[in-house]
ZADO-1210 file (C-alpha; in nm, 4 decimals, padded with zeros to 6 digits):
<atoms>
<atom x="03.2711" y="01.6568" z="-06.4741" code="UNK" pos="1"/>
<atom x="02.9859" y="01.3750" z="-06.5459" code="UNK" pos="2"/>
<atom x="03.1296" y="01.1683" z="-06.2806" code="UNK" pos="3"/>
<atom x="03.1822" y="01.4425" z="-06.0152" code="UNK" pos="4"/>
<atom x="02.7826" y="01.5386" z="-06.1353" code="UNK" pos="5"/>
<atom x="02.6672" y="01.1775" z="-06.0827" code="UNK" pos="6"/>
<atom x="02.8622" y="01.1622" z="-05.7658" code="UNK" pos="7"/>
<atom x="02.6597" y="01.5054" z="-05.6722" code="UNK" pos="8"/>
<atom x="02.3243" y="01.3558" z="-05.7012" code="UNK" pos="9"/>
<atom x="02.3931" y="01.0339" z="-05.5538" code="UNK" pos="10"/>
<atom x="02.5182" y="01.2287" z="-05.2320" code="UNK" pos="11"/>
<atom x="02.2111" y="01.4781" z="-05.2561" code="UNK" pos="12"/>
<atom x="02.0115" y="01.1547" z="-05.2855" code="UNK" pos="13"/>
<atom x="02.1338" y="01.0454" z="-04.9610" code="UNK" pos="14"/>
<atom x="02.1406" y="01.3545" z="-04.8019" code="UNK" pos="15"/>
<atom x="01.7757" y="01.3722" z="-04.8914" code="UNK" pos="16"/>
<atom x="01.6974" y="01.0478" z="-04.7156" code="UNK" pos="17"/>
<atom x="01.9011" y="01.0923" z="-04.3897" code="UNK" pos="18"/>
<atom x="01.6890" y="01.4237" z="-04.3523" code="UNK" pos="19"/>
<atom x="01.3613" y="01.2272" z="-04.3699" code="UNK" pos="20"/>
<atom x="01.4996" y="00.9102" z="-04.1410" code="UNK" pos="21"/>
<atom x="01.6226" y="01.2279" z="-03.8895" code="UNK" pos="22"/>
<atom x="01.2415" y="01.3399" z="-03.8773" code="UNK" pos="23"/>
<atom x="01.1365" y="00.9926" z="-03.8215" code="UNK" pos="24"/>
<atom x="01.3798" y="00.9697" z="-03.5454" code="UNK" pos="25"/>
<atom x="01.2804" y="01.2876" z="-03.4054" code="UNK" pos="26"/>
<atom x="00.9429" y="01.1614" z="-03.4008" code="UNK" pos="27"/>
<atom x="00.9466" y="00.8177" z="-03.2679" code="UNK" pos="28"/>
<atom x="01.1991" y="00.9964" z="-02.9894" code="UNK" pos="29"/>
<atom x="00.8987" y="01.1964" z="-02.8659" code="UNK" pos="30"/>
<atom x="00.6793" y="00.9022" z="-02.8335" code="UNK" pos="31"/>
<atom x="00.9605" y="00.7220" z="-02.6051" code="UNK" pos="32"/>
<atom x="01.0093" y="01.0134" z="-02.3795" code="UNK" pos="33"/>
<atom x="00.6020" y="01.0304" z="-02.3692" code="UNK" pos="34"/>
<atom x="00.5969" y="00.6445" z="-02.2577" code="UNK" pos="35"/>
<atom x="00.8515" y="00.6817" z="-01.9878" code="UNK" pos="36"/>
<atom x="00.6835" y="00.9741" z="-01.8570" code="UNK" pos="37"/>
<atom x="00.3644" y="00.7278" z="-01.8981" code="UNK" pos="38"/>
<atom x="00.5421" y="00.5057" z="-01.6935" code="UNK" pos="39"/>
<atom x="00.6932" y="00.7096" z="-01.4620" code="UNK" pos="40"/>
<atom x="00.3684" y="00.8616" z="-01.3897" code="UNK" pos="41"/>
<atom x="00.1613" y="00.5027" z="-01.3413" code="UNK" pos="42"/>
<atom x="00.4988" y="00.4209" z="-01.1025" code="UNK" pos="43"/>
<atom x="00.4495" y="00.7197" z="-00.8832" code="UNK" pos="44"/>
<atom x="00.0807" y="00.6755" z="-00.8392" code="UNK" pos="45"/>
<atom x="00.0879" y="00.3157" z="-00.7254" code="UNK" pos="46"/>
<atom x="00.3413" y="00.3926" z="-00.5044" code="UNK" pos="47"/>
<atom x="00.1321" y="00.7494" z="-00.3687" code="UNK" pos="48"/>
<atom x="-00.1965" y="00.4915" z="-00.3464" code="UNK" pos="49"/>
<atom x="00.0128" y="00.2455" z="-00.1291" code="UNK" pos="50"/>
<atom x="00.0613" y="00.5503" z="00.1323" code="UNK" pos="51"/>
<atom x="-00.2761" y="00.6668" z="00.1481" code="UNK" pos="52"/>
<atom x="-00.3935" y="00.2767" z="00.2088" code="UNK" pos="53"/>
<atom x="-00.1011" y="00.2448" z="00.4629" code="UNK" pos="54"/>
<atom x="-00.2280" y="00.5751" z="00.6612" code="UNK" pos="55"/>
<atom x="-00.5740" y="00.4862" z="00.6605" code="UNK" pos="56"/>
<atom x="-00.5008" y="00.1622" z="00.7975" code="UNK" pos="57"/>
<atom x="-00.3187" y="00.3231" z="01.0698" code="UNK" pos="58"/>
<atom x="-00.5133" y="00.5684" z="01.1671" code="UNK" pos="59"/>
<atom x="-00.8649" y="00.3059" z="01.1901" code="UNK" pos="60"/>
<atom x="-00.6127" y="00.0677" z="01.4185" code="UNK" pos="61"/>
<atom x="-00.5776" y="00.3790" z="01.6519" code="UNK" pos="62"/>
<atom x="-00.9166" y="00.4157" z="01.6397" code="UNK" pos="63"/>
<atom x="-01.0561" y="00.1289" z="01.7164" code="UNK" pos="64"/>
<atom x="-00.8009" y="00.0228" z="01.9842" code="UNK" pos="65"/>
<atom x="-00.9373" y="00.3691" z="02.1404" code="UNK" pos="66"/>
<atom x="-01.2436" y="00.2162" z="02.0738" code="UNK" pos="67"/>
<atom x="-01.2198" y="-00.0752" z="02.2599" code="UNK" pos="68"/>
<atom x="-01.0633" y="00.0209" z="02.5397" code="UNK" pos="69"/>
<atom x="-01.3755" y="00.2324" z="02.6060" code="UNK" pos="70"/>
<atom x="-01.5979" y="-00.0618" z="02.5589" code="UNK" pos="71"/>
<atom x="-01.3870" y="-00.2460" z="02.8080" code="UNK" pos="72"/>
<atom x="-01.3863" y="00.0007" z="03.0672" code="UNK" pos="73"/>
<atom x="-01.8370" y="00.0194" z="03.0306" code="UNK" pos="74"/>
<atom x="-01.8378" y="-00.3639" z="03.0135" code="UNK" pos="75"/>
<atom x="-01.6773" y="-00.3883" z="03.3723" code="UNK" pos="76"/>
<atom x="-01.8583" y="-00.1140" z="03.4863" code="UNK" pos="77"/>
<atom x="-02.2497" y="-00.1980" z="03.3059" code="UNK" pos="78"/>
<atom x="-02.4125" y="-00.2726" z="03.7001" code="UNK" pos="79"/>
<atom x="-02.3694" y="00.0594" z="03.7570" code="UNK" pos="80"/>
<atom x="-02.2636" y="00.3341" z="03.5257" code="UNK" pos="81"/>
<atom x="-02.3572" y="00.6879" z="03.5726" code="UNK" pos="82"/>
<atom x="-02.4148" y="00.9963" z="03.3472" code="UNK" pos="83"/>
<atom x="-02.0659" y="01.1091" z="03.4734" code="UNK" pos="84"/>
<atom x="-01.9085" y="00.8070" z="03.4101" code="UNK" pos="85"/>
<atom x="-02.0701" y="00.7461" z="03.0189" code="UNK" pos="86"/>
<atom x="-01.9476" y="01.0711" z="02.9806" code="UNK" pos="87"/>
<atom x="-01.5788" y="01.0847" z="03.1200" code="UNK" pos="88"/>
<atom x="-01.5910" y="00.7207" z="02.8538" code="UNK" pos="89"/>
<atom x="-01.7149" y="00.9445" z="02.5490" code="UNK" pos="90"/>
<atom x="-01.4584" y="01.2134" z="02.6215" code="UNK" pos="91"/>
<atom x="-01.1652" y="00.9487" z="02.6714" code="UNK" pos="92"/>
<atom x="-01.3225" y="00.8199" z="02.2820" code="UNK" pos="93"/>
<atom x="-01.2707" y="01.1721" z="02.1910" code="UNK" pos="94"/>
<atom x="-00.9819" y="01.2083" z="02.3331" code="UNK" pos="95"/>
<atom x="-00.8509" y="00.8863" z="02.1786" code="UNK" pos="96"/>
<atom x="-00.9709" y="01.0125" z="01.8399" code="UNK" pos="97"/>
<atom x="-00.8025" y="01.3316" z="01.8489" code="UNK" pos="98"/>
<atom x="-00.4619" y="01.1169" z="01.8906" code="UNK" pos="99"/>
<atom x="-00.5478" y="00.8953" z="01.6532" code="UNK" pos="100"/>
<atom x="-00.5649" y="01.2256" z="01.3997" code="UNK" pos="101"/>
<atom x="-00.2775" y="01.3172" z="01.5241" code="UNK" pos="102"/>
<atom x="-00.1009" y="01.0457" z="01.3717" code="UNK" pos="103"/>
<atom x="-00.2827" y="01.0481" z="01.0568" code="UNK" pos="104"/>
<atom x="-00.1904" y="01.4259" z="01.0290" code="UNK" pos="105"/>
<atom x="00.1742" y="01.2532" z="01.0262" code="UNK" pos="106"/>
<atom x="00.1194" y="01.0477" z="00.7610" code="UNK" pos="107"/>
<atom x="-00.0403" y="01.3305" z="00.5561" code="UNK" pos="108"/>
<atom x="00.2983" y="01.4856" z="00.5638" code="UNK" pos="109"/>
<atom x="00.3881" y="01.2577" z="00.3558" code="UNK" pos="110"/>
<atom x="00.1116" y="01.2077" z="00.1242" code="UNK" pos="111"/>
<atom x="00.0340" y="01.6124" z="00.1111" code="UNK" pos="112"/>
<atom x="-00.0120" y="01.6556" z="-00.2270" code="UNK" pos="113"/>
<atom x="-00.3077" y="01.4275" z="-00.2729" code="UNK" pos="114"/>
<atom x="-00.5374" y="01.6814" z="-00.0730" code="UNK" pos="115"/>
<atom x="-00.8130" y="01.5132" z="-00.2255" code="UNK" pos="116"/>
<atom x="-00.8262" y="01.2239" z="-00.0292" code="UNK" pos="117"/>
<atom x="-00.8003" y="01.4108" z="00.2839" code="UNK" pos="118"/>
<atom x="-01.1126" y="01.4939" z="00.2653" code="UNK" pos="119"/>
<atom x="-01.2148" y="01.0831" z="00.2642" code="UNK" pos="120"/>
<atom x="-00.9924" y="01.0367" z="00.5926" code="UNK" pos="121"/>
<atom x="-01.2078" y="01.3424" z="00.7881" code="UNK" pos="122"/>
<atom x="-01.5511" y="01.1503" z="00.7101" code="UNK" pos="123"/>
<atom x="-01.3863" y="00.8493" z="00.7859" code="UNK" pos="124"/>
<atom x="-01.2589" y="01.0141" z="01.1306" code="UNK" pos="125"/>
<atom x="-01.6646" y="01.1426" z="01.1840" code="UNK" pos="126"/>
<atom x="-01.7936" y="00.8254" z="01.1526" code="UNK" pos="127"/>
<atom x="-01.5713" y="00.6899" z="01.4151" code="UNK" pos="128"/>
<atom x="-01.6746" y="00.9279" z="01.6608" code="UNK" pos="129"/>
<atom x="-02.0656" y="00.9021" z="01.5783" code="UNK" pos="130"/>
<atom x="-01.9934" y="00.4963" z="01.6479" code="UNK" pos="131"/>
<atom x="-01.8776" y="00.5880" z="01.9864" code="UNK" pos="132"/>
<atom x="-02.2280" y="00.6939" z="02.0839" code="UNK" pos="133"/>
<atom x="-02.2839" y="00.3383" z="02.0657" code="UNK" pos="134"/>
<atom x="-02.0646" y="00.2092" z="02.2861" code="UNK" pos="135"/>
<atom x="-02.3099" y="00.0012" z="02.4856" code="UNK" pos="136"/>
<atom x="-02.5192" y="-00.1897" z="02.2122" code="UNK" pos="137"/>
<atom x="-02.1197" y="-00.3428" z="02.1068" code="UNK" pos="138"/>
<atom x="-01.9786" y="-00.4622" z="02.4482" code="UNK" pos="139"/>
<atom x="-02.0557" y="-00.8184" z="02.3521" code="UNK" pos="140"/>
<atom x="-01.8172" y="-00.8091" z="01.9819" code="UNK" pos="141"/>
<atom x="-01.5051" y="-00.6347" z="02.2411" code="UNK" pos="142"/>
<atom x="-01.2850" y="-00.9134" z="02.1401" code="UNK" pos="143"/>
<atom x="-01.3644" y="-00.9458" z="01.8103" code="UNK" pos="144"/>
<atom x="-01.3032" y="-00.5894" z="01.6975" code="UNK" pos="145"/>
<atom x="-00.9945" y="-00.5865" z="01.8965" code="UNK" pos="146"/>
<atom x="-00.8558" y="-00.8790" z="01.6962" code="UNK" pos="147"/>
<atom x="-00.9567" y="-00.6843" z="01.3468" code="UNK" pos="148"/>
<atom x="-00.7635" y="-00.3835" z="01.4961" code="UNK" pos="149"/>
<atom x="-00.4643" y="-00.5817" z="01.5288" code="UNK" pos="150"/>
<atom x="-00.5031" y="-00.7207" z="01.1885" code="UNK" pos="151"/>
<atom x="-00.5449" y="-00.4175" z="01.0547" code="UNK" pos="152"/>
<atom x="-00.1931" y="-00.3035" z="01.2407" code="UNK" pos="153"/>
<atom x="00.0088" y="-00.6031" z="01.0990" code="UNK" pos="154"/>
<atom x="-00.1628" y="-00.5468" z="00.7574" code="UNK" pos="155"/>
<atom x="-00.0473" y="-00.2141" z="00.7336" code="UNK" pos="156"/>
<atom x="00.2742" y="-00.3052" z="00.8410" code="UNK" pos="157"/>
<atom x="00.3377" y="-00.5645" z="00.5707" code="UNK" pos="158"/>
<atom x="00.2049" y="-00.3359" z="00.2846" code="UNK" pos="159"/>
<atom x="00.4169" y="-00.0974" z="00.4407" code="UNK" pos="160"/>
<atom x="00.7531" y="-00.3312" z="00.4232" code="UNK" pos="161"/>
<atom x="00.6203" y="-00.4484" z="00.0284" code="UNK" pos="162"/>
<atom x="00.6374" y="-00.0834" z="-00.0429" code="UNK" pos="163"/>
<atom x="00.9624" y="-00.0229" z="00.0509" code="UNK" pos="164"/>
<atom x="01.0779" y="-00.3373" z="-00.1137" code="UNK" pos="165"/>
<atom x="00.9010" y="-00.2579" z="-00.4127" code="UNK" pos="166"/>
<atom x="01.0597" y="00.0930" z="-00.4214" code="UNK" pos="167"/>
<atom x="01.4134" y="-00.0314" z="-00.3480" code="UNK" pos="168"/>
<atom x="01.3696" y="-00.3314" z="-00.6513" code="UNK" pos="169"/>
<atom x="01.2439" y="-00.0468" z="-00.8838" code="UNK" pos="170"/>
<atom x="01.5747" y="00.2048" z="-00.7942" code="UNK" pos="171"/>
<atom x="01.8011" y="-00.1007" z="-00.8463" code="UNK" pos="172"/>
<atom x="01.6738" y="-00.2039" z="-01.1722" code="UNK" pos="173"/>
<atom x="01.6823" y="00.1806" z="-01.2663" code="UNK" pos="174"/>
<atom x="02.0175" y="00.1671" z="-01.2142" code="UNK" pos="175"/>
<atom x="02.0817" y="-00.1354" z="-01.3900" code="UNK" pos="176"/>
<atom x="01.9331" y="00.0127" z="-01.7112" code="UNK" pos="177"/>
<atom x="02.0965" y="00.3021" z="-01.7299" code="UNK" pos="178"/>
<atom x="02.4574" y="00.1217" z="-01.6504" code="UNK" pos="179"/>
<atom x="02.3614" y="-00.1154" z="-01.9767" code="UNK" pos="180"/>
<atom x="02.2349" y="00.1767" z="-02.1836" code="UNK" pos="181"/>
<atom x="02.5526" y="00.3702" z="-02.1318" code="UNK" pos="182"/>
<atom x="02.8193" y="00.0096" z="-02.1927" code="UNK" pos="183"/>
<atom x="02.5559" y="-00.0470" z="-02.5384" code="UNK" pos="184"/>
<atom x="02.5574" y="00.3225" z="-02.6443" code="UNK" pos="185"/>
<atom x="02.9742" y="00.3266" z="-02.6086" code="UNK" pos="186"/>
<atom x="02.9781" y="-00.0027" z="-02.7859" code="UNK" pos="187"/>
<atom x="02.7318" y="00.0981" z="-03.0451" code="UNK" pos="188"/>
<atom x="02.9116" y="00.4451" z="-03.1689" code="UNK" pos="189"/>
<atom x="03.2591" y="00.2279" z="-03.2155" code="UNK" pos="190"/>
<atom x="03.0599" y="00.0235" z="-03.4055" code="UNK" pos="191"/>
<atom x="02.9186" y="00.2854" z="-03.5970" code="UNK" pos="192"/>
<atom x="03.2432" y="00.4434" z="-03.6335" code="UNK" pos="193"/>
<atom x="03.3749" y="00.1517" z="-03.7933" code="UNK" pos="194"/>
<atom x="03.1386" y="00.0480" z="-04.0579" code="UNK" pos="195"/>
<atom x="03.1006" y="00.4562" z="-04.1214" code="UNK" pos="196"/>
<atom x="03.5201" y="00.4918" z="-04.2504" code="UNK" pos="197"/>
<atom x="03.4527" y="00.1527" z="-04.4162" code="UNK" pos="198"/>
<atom x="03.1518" y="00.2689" z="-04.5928" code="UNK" pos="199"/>
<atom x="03.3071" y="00.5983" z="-04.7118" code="UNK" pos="200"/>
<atom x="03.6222" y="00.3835" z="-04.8485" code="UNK" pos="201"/>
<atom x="03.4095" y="00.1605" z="-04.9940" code="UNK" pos="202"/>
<atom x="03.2375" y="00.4638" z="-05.1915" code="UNK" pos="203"/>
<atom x="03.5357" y="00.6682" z="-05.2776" code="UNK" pos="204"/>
<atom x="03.5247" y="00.6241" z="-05.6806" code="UNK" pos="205"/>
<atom x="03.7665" y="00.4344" z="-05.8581" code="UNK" pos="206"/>
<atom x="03.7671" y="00.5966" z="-06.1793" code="UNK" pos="207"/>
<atom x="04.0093" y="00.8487" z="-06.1205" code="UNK" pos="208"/>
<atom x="04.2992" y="00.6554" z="-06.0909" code="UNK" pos="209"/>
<atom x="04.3237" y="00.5090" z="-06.4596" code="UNK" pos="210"/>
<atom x="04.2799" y="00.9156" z="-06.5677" code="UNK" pos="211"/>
<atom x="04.6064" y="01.0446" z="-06.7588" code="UNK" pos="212"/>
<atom x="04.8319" y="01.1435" z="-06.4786" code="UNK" pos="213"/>
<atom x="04.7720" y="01.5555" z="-06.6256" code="UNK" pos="214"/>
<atom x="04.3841" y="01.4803" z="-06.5330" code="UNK" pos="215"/>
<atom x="04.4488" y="01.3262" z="-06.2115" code="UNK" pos="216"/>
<atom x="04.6833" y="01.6126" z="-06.1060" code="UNK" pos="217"/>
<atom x="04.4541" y="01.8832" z="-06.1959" code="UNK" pos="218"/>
<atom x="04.1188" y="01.7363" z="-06.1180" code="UNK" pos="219"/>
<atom x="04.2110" y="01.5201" z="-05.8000" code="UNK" pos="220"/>
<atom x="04.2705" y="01.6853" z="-05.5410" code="UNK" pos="221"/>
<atom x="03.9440" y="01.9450" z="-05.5885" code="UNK" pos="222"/>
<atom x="03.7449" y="01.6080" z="-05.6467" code="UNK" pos="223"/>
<atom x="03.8357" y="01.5001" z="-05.3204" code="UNK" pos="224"/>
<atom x="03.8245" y="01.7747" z="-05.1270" code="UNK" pos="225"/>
<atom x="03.4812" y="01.7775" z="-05.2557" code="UNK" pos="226"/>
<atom x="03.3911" y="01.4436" z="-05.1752" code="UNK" pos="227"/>
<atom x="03.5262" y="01.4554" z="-04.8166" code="UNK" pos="228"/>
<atom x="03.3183" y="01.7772" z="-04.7544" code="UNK" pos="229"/>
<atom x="03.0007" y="01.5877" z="-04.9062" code="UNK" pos="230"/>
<atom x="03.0560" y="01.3196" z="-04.6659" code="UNK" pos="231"/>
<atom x="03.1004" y="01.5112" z="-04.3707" code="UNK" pos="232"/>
<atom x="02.7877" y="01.7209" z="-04.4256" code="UNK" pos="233"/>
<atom x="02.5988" y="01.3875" z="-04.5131" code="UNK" pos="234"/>
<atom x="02.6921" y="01.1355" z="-04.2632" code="UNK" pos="235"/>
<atom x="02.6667" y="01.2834" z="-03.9599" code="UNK" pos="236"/>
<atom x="02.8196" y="01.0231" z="-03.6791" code="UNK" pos="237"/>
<atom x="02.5394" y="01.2022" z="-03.4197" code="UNK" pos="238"/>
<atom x="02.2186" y="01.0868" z="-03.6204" code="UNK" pos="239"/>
<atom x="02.3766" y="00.7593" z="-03.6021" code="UNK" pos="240"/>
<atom x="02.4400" y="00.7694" z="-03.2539" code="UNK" pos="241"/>
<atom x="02.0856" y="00.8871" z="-03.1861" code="UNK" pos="242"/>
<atom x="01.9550" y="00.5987" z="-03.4201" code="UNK" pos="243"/>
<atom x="02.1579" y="00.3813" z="-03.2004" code="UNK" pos="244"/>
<atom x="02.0003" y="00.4824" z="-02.8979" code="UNK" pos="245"/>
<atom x="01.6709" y="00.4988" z="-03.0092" code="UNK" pos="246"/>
<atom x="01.6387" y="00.1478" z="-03.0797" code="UNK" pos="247"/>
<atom x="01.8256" y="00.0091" z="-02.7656" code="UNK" pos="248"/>
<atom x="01.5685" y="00.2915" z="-02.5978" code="UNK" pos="249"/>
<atom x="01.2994" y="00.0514" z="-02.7284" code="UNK" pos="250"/>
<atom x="01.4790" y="-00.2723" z="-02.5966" code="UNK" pos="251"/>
<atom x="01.5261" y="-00.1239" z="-02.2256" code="UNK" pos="252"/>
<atom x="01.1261" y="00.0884" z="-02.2374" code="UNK" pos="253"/>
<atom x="00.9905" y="-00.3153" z="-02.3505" code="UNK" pos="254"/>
<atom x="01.1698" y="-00.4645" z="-02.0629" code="UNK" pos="255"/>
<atom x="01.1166" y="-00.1791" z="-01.8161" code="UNK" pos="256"/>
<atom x="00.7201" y="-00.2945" z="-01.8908" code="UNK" pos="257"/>
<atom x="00.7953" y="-00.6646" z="-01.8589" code="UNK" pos="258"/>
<atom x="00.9828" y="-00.6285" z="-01.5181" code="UNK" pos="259"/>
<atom x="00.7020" y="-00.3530" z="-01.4104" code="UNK" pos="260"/>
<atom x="00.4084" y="-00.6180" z="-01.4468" code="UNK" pos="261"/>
<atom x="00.6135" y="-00.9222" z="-01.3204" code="UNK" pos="262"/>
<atom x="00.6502" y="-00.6703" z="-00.9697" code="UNK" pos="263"/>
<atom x="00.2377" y="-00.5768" z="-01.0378" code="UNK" pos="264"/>
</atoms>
């Protein structure tokens, strides 16, 4: 009876301290599904920014190639222009403008949900249009602007391709993490499942078996019935599993940072 007692407590004990390392688990869980959302989050939005700067790009190279051509057309035609004429060259601008918004309205498809900085891209677009009034005080910088147009063009082509190299490097090493969280995780619970039958032979008390064979036969088998219930309702092979995890979670959230700033 004293020994199945101190047996008792010592299991209670236990059972005590897995309840407060399962609350700590529970807890430092929340934090690393908070971080990867964190992360996930801060992903998405550099990615979102990357479209809106590759659509306003576009859409000013549309512009000003409209632009220019205008400016072209007035240059060879400054002996002699009339009020027809500087008109039929502000409606080609506008004309020019309005497919130039055309295409930007494409790219808003895909950047609809940041409404916000549509509202940027329309002033933008106004501006443009007020600057064709000026047409004739910029014949002389023609070439010049033309060449930042095309810049602009191959610009927002290369951030364009880094983008979608960026995104495919991201998806692969995704991938990657959650194939090696899944082999560790396997590997860890055999593990687990190893030391935890070692640990509860280890454990199993020895007294018992130098008894009288009368009090081994009547107190025995109830003793270790009892026992194997205790450690069944004690050790529970799922918190370890979810310790397991955890940690490795802290391994793979450490070097999904790392490889996050070595891409920044």
């Amino acid at each position: 009876t004293e020994l199945y007692n101190d047996t008792e407590t010592r299991l209670r004990m236990k059972e005590q301290a897995l309840i407060k390392e399962r609350e700590w688990f529970q807890e430092q869980n929340k934090w690393e599904r908070d971080h990867l959302q964190y992360l996930k989050e801060t992903w998405i939005t550099e990615q979102k920014r990357q479209m809106q700067q590759l659509a306003a790009e576009k859409e000013a190279a549309a512009a000003e190639k409209a632009r220019l051509e205008v400016l072209t057309y007035l240059k060879g035609n400054s002996d002699d222009v009339t009020r027809s004429e500087l008109e039929a060259a502000i409606k080609a601008a506008h004309e020019a403008t309005h497919s130039a918004n055309l295409e930007r309205k494409k790219w808003q498809e895909r950047i609809k949900a940041y409404e916000a900085d549509r509202e940027r891209i329309l002033v933008k677009e106004r501006h443009l249009t007020e600057k064709a009034k000026e047409l004739e005080d910029l014949t002389q910088s023609a070439v010049l602007k033309r060449e930042e147009g095309m810049r602009a063009l191959r610009e927002a082509q290369r951030l364009e391709k880094q983008h979608n190299d960026r995104t495919r490097q991201l998806e692969m090493q995704l991938e990657l993490l959650a194939q090696r969280e899944n082999k560790i995780a396997t590997e860890k619970l055999s593990l687990a499942r190893e030391k935890l039958t070692v640990k509860i032979h280890q454990e199993k008390p020895e007294k018992d078996l130098t008894n009288n064979s009368f009090h081994s036969q009547k107190y025995q088998p109830y003793y270790m019935s009892q026992m194997q219930t205790h450690f069944r309702d004690v050790v529970d092979p799922q918190l370890l599993l979810l310790k397991l995890n955890l940690d490795n979670k802290l391994d793979t959230s450490n070097q999904l940072i790392s490889d996050m700033q070595t891409l920044g």
